[in-house]
mmCIF file as Biopython writes it, N, C-alpha, C and O atoms, coordinates in Angstrom:
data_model
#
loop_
_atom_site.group_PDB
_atom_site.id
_atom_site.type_symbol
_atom_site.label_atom_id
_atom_site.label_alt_id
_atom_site.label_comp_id
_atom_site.label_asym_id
_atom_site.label_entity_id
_atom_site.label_seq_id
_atom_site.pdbx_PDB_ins_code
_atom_site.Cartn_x
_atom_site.Cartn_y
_atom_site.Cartn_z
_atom_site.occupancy
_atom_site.B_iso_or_equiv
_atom_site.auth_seq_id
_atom_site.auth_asym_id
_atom_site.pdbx_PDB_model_num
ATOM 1   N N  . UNK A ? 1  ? 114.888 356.854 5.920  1.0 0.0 1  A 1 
ATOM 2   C CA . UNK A ? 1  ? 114.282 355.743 6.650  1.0 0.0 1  A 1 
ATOM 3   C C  . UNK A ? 1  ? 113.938 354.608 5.706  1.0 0.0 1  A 1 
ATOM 4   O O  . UNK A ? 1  ? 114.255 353.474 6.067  1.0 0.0 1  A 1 
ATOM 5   N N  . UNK A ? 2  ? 113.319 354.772 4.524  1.0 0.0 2  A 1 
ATOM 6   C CA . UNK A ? 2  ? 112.955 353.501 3.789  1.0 0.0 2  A 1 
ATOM 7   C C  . UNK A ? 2  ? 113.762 352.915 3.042  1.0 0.0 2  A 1 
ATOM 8   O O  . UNK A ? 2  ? 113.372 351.902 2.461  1.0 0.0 2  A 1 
ATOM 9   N N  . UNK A ? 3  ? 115.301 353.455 2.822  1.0 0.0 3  A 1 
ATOM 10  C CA . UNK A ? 3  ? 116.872 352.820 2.544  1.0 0.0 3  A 1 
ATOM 11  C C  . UNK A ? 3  ? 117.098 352.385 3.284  1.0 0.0 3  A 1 
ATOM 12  O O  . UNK A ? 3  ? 117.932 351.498 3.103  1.0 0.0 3  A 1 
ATOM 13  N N  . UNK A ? 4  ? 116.525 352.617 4.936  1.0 0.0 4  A 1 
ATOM 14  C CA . UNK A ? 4  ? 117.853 351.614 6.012  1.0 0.0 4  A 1 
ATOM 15  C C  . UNK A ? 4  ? 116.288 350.325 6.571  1.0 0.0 4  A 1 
ATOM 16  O O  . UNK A ? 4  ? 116.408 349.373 7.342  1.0 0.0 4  A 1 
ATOM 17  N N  . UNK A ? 5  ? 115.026 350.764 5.877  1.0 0.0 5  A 1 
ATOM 18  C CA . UNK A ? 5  ? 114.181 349.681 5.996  1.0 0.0 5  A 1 
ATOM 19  C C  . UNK A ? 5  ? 114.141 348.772 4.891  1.0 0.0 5  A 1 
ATOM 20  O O  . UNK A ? 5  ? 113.373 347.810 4.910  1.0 0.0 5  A 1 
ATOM 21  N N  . UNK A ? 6  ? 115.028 349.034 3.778  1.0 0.0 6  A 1 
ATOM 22  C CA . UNK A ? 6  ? 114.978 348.231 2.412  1.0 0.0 6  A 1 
ATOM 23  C C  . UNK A ? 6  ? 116.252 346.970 2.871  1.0 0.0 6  A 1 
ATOM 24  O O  . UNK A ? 6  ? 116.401 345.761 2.691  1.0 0.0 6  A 1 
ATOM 25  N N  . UNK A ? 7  ? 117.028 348.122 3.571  1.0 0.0 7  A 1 
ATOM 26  C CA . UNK A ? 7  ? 118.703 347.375 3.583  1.0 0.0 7  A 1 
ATOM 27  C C  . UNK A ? 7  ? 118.039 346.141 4.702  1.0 0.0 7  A 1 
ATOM 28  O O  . UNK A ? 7  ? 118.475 344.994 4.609  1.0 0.0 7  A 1 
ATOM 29  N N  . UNK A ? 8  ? 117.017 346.461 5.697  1.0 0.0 8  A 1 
ATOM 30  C CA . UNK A ? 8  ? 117.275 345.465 6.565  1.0 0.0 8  A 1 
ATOM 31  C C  . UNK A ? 8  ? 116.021 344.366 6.113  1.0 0.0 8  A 1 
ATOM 32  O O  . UNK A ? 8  ? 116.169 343.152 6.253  1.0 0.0 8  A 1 
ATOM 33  N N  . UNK A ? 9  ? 115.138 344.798 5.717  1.0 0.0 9  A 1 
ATOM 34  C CA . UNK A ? 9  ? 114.142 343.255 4.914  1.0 0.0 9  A 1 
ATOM 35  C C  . UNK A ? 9  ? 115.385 342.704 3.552  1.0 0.0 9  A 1 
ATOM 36  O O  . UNK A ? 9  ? 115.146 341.685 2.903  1.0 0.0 9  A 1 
ATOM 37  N N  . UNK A ? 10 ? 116.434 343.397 3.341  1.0 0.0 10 A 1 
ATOM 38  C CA . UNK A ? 10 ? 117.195 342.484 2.648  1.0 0.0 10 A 1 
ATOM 39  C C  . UNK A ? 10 ? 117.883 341.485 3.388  1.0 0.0 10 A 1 
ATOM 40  O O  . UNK A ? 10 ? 117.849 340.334 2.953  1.0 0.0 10 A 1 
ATOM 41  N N  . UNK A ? 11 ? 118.517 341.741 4.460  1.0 0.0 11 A 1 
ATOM 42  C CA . UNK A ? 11 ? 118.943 341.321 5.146  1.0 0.0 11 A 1 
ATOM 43  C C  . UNK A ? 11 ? 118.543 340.267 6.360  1.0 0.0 11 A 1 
ATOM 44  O O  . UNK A ? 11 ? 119.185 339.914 7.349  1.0 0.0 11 A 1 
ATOM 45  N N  . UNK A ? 12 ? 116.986 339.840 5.801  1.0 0.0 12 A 1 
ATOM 46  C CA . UNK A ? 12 ? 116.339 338.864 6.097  1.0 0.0 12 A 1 
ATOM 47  C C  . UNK A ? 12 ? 115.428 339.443 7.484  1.0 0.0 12 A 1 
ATOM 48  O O  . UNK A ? 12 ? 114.885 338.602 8.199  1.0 0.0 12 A 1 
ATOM 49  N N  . UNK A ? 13 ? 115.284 341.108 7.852  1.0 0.0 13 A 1 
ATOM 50  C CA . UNK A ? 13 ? 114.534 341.286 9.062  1.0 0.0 13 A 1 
ATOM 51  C C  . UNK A ? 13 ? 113.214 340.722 9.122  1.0 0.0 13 A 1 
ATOM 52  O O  . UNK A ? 13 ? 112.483 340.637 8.135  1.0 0.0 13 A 1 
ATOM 53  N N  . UNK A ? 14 ? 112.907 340.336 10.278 1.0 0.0 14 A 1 
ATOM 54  C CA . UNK A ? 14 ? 111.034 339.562 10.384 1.0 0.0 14 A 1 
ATOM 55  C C  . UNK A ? 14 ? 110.465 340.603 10.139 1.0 0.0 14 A 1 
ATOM 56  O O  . UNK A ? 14 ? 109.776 340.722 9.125  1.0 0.0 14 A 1 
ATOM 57  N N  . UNK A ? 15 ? 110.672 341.795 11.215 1.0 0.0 15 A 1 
ATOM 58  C CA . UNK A ? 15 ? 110.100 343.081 11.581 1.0 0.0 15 A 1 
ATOM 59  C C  . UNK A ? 15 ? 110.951 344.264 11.637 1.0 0.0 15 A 1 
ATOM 60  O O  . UNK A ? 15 ? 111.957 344.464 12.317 1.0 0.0 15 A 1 
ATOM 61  N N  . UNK A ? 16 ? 110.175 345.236 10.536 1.0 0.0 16 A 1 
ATOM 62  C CA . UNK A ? 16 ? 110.776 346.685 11.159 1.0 0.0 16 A 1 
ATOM 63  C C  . UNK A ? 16 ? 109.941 347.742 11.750 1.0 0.0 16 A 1 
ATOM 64  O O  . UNK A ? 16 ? 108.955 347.949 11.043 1.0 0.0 16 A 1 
ATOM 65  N N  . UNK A ? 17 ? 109.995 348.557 12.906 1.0 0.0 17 A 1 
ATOM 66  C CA . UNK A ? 17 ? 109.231 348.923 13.166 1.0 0.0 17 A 1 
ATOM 67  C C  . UNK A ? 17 ? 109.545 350.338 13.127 1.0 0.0 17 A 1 
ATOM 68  O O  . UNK A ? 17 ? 110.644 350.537 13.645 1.0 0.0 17 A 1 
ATOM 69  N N  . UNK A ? 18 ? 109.052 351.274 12.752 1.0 0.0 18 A 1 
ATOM 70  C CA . UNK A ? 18 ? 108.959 352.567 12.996 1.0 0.0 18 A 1 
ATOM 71  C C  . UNK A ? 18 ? 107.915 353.274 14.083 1.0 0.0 18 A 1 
ATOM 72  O O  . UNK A ? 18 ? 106.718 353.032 14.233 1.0 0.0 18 A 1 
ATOM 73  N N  . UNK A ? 19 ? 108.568 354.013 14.634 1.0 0.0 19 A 1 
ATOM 74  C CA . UNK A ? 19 ? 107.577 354.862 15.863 1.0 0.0 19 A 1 
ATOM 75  C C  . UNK A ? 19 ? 108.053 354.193 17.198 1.0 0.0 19 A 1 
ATOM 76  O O  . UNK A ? 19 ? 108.977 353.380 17.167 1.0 0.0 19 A 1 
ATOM 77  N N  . UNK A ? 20 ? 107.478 354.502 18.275 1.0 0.0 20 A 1 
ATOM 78  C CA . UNK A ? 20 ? 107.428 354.110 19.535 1.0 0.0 20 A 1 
ATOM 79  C C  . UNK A ? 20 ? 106.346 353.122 20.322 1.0 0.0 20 A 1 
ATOM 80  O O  . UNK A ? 20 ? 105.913 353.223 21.470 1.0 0.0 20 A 1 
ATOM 81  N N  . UNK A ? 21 ? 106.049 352.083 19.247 1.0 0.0 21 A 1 
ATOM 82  C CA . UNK A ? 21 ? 104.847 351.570 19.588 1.0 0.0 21 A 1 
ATOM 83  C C  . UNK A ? 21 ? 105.212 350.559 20.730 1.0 0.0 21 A 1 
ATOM 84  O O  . UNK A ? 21 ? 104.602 350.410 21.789 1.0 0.0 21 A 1 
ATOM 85  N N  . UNK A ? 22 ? 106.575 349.751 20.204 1.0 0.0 22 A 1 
ATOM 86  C CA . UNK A ? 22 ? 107.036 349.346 20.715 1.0 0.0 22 A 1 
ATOM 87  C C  . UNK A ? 22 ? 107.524 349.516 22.083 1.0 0.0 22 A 1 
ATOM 88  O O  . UNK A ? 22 ? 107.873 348.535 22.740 1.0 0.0 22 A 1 
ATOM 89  N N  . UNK A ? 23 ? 107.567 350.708 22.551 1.0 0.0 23 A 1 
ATOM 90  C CA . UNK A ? 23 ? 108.038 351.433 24.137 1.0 0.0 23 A 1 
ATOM 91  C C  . UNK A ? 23 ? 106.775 350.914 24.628 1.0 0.0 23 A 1 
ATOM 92  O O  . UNK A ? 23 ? 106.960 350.365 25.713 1.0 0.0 23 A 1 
ATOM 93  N N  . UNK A ? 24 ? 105.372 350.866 24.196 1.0 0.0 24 A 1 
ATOM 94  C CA . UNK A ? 24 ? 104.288 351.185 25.047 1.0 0.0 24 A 1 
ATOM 95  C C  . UNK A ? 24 ? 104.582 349.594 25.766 1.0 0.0 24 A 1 
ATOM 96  O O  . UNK A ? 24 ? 104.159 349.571 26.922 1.0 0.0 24 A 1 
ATOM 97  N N  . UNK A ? 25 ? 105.248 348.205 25.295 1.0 0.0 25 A 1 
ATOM 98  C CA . UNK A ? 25 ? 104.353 347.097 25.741 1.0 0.0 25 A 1 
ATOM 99  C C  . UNK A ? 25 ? 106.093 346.292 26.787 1.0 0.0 25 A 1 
ATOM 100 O O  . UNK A ? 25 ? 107.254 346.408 26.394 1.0 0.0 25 A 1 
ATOM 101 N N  . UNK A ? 26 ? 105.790 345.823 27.624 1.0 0.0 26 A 1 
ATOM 102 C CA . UNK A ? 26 ? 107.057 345.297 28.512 1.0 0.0 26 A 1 
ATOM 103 C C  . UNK A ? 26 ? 106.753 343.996 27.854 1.0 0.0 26 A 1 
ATOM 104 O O  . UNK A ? 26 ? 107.866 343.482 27.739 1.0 0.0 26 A 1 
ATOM 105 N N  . UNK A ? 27 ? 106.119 343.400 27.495 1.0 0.0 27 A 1 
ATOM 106 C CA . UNK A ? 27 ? 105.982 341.750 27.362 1.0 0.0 27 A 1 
ATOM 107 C C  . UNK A ? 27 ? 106.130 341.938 25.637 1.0 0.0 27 A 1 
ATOM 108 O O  . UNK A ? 27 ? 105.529 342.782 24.973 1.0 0.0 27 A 1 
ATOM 109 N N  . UNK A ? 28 ? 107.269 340.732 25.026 1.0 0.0 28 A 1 
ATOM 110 C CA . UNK A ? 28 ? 107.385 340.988 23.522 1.0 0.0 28 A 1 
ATOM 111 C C  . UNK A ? 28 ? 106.301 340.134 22.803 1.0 0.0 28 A 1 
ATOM 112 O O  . UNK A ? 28 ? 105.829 340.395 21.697 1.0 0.0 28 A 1 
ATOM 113 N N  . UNK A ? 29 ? 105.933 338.942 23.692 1.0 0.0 29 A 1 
ATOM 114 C CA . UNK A ? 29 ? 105.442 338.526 23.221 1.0 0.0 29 A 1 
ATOM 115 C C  . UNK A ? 29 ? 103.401 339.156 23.008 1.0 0.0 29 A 1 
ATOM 116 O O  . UNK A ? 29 ? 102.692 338.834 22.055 1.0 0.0 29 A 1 
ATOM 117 N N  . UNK A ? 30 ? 103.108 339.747 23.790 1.0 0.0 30 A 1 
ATOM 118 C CA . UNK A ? 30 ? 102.025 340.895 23.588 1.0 0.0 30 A 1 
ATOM 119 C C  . UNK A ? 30 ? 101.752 341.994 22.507 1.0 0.0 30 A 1 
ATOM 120 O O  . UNK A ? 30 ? 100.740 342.340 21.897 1.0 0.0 30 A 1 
ATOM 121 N N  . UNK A ? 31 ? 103.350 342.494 22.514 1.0 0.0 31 A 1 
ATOM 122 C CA . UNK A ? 31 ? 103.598 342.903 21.269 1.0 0.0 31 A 1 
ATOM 123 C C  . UNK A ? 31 ? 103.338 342.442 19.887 1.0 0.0 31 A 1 
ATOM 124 O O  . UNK A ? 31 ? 102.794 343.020 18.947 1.0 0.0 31 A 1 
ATOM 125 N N  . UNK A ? 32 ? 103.957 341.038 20.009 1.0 0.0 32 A 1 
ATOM 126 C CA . UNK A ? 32 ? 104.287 340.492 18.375 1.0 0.0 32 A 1 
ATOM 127 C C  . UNK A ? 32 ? 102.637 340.413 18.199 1.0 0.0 32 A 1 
ATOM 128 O O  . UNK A ? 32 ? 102.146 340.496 17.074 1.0 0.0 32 A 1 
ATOM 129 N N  . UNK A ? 33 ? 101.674 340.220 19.584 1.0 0.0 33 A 1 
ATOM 130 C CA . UNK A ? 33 ? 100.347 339.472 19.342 1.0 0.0 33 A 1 
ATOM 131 C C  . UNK A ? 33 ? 99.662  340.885 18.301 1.0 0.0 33 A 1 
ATOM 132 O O  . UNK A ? 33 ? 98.939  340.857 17.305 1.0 0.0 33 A 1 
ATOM 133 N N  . UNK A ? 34 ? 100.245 341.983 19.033 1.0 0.0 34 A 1 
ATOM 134 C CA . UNK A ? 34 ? 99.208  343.530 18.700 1.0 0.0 34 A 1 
ATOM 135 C C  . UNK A ? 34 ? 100.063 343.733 17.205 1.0 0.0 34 A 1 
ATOM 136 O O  . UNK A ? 34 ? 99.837  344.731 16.521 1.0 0.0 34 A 1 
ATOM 137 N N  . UNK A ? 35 ? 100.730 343.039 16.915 1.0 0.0 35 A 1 
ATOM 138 C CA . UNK A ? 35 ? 101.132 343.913 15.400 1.0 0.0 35 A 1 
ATOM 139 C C  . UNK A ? 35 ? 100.672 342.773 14.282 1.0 0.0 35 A 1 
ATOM 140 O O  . UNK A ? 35 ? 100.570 342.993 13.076 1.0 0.0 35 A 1 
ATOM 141 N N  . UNK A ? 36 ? 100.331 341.078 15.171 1.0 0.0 36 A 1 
ATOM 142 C CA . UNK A ? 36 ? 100.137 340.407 14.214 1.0 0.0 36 A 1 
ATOM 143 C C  . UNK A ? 36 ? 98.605  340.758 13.535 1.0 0.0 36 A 1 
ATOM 144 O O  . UNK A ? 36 ? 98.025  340.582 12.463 1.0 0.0 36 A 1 
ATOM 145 N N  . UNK A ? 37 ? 98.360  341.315 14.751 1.0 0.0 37 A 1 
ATOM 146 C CA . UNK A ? 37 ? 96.862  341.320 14.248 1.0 0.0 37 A 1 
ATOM 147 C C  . UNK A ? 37 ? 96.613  342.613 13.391 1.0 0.0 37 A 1 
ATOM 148 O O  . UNK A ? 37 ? 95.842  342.511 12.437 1.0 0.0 37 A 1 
ATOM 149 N N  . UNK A ? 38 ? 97.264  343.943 13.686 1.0 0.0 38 A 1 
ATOM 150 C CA . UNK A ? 38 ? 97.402  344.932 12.954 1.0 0.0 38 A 1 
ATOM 151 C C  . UNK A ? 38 ? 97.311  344.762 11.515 1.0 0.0 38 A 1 
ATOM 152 O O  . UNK A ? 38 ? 96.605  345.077 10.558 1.0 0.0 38 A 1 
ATOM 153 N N  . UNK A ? 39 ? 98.256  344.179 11.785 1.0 0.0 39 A 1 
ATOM 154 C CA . UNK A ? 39 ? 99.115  343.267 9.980  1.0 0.0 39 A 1 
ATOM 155 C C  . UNK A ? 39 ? 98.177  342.345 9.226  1.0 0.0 39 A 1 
ATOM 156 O O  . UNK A ? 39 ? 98.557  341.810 8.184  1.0 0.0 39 A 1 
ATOM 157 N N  . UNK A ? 40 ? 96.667  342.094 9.839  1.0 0.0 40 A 1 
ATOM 158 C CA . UNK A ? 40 ? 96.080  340.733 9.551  1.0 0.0 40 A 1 
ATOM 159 C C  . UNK A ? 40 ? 95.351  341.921 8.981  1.0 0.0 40 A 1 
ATOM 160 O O  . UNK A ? 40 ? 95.378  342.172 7.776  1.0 0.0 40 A 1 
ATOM 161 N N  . UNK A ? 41 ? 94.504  342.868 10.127 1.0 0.0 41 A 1 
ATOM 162 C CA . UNK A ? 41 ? 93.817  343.378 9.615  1.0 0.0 41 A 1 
ATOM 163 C C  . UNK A ? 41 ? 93.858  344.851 8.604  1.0 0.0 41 A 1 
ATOM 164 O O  . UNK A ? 41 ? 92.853  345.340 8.088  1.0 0.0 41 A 1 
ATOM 165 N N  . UNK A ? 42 ? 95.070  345.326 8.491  1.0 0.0 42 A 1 
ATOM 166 C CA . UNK A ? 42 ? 95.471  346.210 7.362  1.0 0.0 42 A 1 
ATOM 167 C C  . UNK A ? 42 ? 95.654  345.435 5.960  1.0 0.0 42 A 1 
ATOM 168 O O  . UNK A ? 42 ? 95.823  346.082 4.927  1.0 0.0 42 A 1 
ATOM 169 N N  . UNK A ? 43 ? 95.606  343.645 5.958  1.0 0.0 43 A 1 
ATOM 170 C CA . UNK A ? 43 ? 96.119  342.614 4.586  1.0 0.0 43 A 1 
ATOM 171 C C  . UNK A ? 43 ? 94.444  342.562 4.254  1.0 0.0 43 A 1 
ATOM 172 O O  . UNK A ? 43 ? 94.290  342.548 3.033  1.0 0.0 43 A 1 
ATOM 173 N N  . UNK A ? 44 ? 93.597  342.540 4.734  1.0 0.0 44 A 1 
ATOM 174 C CA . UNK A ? 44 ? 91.964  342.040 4.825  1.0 0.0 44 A 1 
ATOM 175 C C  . UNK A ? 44 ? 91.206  343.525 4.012  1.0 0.0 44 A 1 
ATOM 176 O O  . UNK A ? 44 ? 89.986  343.591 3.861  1.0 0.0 44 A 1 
#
């Protein structure tokens, strides 16, 4: 998994996501909101 997550942030990915977190939300943009903040508060 962290060779085919290396290959794709080389390859300029925004986001990689591992798990099914992503299944839980129908709206992407709700999504991007719950990981930006994840991401804010795991950098803090």
């Amino acid at each position: 998994m962290g060779a085919t997550a290396h290959l794709a942030a080389e390859a300029g990915a925004d986001w990689i996501i591992t798990g099914n977190l992503a299944e839980e939300f129908d709206d992407a943009d709700e999504l991007q909101r719950v990981l930006s903040e994840f991401i804010t508060q795991m950098n803090s």
